[in-house]
SELUMKE-274348 format. One record per residue (C-alpha): residue number from 1; residue in three letters; x, y, z. Coordinates in steps of 0.2 Angstrom, whole numbers, padded with zeros to 4 digits. Layout:
SELUMKE-274348
+-----+------+-------+-------+-------+
|  nr | rest |  east | north |    up |
+-----+------+-------+-------+-------+
| NUM |  ALA |     X |     Y |     Z |
...
+-----+------+-------+-------+-------+
***
This chain:
SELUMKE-274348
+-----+------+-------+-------+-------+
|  nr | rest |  east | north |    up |
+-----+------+-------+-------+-------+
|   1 |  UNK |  0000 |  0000 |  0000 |
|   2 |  UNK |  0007 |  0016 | -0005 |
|   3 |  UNK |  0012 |  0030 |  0011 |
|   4 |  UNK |  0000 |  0044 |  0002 |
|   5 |  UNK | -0016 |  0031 |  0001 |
|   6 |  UNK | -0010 |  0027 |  0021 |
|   7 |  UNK | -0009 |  0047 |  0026 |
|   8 |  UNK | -0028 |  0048 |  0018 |
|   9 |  UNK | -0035 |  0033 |  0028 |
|  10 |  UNK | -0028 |  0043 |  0042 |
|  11 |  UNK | -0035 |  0059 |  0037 |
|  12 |  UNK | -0054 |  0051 |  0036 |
|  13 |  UNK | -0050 |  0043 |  0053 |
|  14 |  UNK | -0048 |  0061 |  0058 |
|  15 |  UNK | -0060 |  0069 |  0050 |
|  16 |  UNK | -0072 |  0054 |  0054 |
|  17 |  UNK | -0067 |  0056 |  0073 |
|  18 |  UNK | -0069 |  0075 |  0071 |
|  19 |  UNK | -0088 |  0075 |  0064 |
|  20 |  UNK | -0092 |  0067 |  0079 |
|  21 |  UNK | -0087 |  0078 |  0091 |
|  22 |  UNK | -0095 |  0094 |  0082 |
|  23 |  UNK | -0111 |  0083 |  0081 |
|  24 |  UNK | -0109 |  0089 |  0099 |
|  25 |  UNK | -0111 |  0106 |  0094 |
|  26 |  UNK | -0127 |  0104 |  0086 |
|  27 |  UNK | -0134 |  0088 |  0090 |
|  28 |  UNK | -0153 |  0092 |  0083 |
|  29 |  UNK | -0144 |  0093 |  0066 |
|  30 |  UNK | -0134 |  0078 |  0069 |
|  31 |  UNK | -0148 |  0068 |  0074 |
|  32 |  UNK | -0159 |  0070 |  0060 |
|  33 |  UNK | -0143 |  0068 |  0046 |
|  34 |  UNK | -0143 |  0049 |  0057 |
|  35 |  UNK | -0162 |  0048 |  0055 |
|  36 |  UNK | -0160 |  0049 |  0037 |
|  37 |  UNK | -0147 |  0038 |  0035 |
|  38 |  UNK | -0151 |  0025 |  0045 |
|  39 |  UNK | -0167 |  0027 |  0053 |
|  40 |  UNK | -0174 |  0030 |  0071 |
|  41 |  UNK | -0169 |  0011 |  0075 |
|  42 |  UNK | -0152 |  0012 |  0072 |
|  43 |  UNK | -0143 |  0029 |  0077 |
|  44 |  UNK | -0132 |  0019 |  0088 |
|  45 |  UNK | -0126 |  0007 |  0077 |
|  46 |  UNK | -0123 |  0024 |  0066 |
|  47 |  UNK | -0112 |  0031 |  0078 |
|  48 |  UNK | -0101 |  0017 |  0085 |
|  49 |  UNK | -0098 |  0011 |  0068 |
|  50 |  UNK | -0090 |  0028 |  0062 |
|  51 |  UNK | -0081 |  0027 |  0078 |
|  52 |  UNK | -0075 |  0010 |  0075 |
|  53 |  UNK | -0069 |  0014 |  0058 |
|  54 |  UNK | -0062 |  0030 |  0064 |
|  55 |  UNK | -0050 |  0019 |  0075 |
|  56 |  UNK | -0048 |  0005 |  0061 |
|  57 |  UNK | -0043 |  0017 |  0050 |
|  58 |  UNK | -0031 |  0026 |  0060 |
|  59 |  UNK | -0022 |  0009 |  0064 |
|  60 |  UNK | -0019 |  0006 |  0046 |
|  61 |  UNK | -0011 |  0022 |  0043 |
|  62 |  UNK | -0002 |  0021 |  0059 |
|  63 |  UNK |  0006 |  0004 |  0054 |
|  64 |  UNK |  0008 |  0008 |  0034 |
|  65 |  UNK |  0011 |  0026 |  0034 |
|  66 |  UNK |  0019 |  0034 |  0048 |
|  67 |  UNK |  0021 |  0032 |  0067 |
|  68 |  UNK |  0014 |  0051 |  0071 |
|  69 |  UNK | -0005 |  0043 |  0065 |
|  70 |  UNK | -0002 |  0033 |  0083 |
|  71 |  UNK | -0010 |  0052 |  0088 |
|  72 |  UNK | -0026 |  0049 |  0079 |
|  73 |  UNK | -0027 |  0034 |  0084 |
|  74 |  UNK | -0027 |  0039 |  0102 |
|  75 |  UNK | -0040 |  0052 |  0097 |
|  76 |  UNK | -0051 |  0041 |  0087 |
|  77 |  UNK | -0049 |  0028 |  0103 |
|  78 |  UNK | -0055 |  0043 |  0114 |
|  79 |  UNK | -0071 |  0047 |  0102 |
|  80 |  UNK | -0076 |  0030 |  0102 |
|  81 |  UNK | -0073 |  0026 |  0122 |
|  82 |  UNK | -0083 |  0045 |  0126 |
|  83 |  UNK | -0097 |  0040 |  0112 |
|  84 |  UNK | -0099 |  0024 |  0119 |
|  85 |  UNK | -0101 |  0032 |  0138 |
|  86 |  UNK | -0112 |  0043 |  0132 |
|  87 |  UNK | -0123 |  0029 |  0121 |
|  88 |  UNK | -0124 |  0017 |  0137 |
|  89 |  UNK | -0132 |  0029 |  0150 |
+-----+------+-------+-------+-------+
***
């Protein structure tokens, strides 16, 4: 796998990781853009998967691109730990 297609799985691991936390900001609007996409059932399984491929795609760039994605990693672990809080109560 080339190290450019690495840095842009880590980018969308960012990015992915990001969304999530400025769906804080504005959670009305981030809860109807869920509704549409996955319906009222299934907002969860939304948000943790985003979170789980936030992290999964953080790792592969990590391991195949550079060391310094280990940072997004952490962050995208974060995200998904906090989300997952946050779900369960």
């Amino acid at each position: 796998m080339a190290r450019a297609f690495s840095h842009l799985l880590g980018t969308i691991a960012v990015l992915l990781s990001s969304l999530l936390w400025i769906s804080l900001l504005s959670p009305i609007r981030a809860d109807r853009l869920v509704d549409d996409l996955a319906g009222t059932h299934n907002e969860n399984a939304v948000v943790l998967g985003t979170g789980l491929l936030a992290v999964v795609l953080g790792l592969v760039a990590a391991v195949r691109g550079a060391r310094w994605w280990l940072a997004g990693v952490a962050f995208s672990v974060a995200t998904l730990g906090y989300f997952t809080y946050a779900l369960s109560r």
